[in-house]
C-alpha positions in Angstrom: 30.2 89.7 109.9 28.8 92.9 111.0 25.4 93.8 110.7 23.8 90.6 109.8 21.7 88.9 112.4 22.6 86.1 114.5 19.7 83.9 113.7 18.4 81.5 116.5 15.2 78.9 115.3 12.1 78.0 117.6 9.9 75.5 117.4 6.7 75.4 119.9 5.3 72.5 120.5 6.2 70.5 117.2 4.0 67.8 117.1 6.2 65.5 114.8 9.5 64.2 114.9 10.3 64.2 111.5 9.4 67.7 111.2 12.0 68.8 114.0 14.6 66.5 111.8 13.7 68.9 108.5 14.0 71.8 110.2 17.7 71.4 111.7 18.5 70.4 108.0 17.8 72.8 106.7 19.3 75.1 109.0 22.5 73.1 108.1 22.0 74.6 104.5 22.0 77.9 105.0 24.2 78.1 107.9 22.2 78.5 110.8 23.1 76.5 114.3 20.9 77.6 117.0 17.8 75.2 117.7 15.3 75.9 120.1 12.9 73.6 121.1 9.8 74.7 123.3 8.3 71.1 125.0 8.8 69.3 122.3 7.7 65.8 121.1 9.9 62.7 121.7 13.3 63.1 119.0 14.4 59.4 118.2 15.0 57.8 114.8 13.0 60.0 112.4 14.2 63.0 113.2 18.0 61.5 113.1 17.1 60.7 109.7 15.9 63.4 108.2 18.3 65.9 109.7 21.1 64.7 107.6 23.9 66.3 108.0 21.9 68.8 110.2 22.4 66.1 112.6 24.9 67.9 115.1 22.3 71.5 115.2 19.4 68.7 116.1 21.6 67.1 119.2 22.5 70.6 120.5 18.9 71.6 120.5 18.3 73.6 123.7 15.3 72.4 125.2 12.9 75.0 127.3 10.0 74.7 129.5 8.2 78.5 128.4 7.8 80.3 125.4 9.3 83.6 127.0 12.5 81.8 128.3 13.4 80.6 124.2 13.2 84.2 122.9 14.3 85.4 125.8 17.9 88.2 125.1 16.9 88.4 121.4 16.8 91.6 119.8 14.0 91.2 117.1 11.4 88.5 117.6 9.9 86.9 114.6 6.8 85.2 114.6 5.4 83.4 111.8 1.5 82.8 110.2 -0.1 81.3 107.6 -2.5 83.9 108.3 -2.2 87.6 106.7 -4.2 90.8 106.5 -4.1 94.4 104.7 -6.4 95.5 108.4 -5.0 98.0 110.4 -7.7 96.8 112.9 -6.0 93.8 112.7 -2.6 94.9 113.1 -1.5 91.5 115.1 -1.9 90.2 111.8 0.0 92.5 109.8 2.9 90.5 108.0 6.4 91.2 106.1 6.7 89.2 103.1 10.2 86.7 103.5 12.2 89.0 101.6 11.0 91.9 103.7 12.1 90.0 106.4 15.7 88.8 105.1 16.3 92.5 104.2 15.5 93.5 108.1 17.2 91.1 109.4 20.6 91.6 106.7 20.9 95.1 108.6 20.1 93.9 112.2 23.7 93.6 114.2 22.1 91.2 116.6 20.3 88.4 117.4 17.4 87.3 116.1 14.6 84.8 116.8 12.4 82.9 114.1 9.7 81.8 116.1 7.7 78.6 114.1 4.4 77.5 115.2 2.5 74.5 116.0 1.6 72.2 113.2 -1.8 72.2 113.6 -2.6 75.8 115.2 0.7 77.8 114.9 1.2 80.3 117.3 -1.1 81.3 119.9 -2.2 85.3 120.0 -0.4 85.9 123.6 2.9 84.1 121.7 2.1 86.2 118.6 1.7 89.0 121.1 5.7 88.6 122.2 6.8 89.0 119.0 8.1 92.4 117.3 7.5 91.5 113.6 5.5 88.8 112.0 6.2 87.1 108.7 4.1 85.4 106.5 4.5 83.4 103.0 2.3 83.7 100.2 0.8 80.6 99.0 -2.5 80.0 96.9 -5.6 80.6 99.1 -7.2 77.7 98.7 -4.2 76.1 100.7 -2.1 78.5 102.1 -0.6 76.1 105.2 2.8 75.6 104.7 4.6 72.0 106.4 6.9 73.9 109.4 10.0 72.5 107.8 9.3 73.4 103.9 8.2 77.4 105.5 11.6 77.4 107.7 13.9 76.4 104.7 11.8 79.5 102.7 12.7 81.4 105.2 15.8 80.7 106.0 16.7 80.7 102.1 15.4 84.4 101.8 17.5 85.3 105.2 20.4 83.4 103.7 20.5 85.0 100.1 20.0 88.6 101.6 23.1 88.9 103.8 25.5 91.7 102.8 29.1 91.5 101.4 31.7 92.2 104.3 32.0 95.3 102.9 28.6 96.6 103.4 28.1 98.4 106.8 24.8 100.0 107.9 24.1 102.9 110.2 24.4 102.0 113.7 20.8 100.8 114.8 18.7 101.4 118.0 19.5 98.4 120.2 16.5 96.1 121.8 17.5 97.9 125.5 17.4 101.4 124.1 14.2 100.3 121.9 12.4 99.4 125.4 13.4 102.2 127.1 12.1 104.1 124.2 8.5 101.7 124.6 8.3 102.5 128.7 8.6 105.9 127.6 5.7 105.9 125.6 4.0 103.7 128.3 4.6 106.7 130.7 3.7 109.2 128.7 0.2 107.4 127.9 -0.4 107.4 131.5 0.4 110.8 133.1 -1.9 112.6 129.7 -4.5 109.7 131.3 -5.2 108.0 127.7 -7.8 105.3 128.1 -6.6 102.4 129.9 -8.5 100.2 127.8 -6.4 101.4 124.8 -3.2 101.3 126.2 -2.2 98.1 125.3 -3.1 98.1 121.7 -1.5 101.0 121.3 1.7 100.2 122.5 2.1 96.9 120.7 1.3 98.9 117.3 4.3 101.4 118.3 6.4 98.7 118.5 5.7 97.3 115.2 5.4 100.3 113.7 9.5 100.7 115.3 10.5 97.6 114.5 9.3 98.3 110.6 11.0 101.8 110.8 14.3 100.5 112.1 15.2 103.5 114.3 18.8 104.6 114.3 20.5 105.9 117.1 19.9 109.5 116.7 16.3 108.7 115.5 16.2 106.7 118.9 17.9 109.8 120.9 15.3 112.4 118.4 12.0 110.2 119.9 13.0 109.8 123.3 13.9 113.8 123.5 9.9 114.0 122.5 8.4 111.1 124.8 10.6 112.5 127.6 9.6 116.3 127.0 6.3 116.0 126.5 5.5 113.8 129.6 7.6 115.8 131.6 5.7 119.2 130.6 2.1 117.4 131.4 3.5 116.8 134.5 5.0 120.3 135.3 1.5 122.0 133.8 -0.1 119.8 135.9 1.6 121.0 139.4 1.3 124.7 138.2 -2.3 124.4 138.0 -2.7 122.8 141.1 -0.5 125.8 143.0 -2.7 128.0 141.2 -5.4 126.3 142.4 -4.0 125.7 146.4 -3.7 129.8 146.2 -7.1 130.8 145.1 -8.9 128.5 147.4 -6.7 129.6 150.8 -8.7 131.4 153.1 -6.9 134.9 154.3 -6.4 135.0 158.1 -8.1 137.7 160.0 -6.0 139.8 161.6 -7.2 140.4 165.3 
């Protein structure tokens, strides 16, 4: 089916078994087969057990040695926190409710990784770093940690119930190659207008969220790269003018014997 995401799971680091077992079960039940497994404990008996009749996504569980390599060739990244916050200072933070999330992902042609944390710290800030969109699940604050398995099935549920009829088609969206040349772009234009080193990064990983959020299209893709292109290309031509102008007024005249 057209523009609904190909959805892949990743667990980092999970701890137990049994929750490894869970998760491809209920991946089972709302039709998702990809497993990804970033060094994970030892699978034997318990996690057979609970898989169920998720037991043939648990066996084909790829197995990978870094974080990058799992999400590596997706075109959204997903990560996922019990942590959440209105902050704009605190914009690594800054989560999509599930349902958010299943309605991005319904209108994503392309794949799609749901990046699940440790069960004791989650995802690290560099991982959460990697990721284009984080998600979050409300809970009651005074115990807002959810199992890994029970907030995958949530997920996945949400994902699940969103997807569009056959007949629904969406505009044709920016791909993850056009949306990183559209990021080096930016990155090139911070440069050569000499913005504050200091504040490049942050600033380039709120542009991607704040693209990922917008979903660009293709001519919204082609519209911002026309800008990014333009203006970096004018500092740069500005720039050389004023330096001829300046070459000219500092030559010395020769004196003519």
């Amino acid at each position: 089916m057209r523009g609904v995401a190909r959805v892949h799971v990743v667990l980092v680091e999970p701890k137990y078994e049994g929750n490894v077992g869970a998760v491809a079960r209920a991946m089972k039940n709302f039709g998702v087969a990809d497993l990804r497994l970033v060094r994970p404990c030892k699978l034997g008996e318990d996690a057979r057990r609970r898989a169920m009749h998720g037991i043939a996504i648990l066996e084909a569980a790829k197995r990978f040695r870094s974080y990058a390599r799992a999400i590596g060739g997706m075109d959204l990244v997903v990560g996922t926190s019990a942590v959440d916050t209105a902050s704009e200072k605190k914009f690594l933070r800054i989560a999509l409710a599930p349902r958010d999330l299943a309605a991005k992902l319904a209108a994503l042609d392309g794949d799609a990784a749901l990046v699940l944390g440790r069960e004791d710290f989650g995802l690290l800030n560099v991982e959460l770093k990697a990721c284009d969109v984080l998600a979050t699940i409300p809970a009651d604050p005074a115990y807002p940690v959810l199992n890994v398995a029970q907030a995958a099935a949530i997920l996945l549920y949400e994902i699940h119930a969103a997807k569009p009829t056959p007949a629904v088609r969406g505009r044709r969206k920016a791909s993850a190659m056009e949306k990183e040349k559209m990021h080096d772009a930016l990155a090139d234009l911070l440069a050569v207008t000499n913005y504050p080193p200091h504040k490049q990064g942050r600033t380039s990983v709120m542009f991607r969220r704040l693209t990922e959020r917008a979903e660009p299209t293709m001519w919204e893709y082609h519209a911002l790269m026309g800008v990014l292109a333009r203006a970096a290309k004018t500092v740069r031509r500005e720039r050389a003018a004023s330096a001829r102008d300046r070459g000219t007024r500092n030559r010395v005249p020769r004196k003519h014997s």
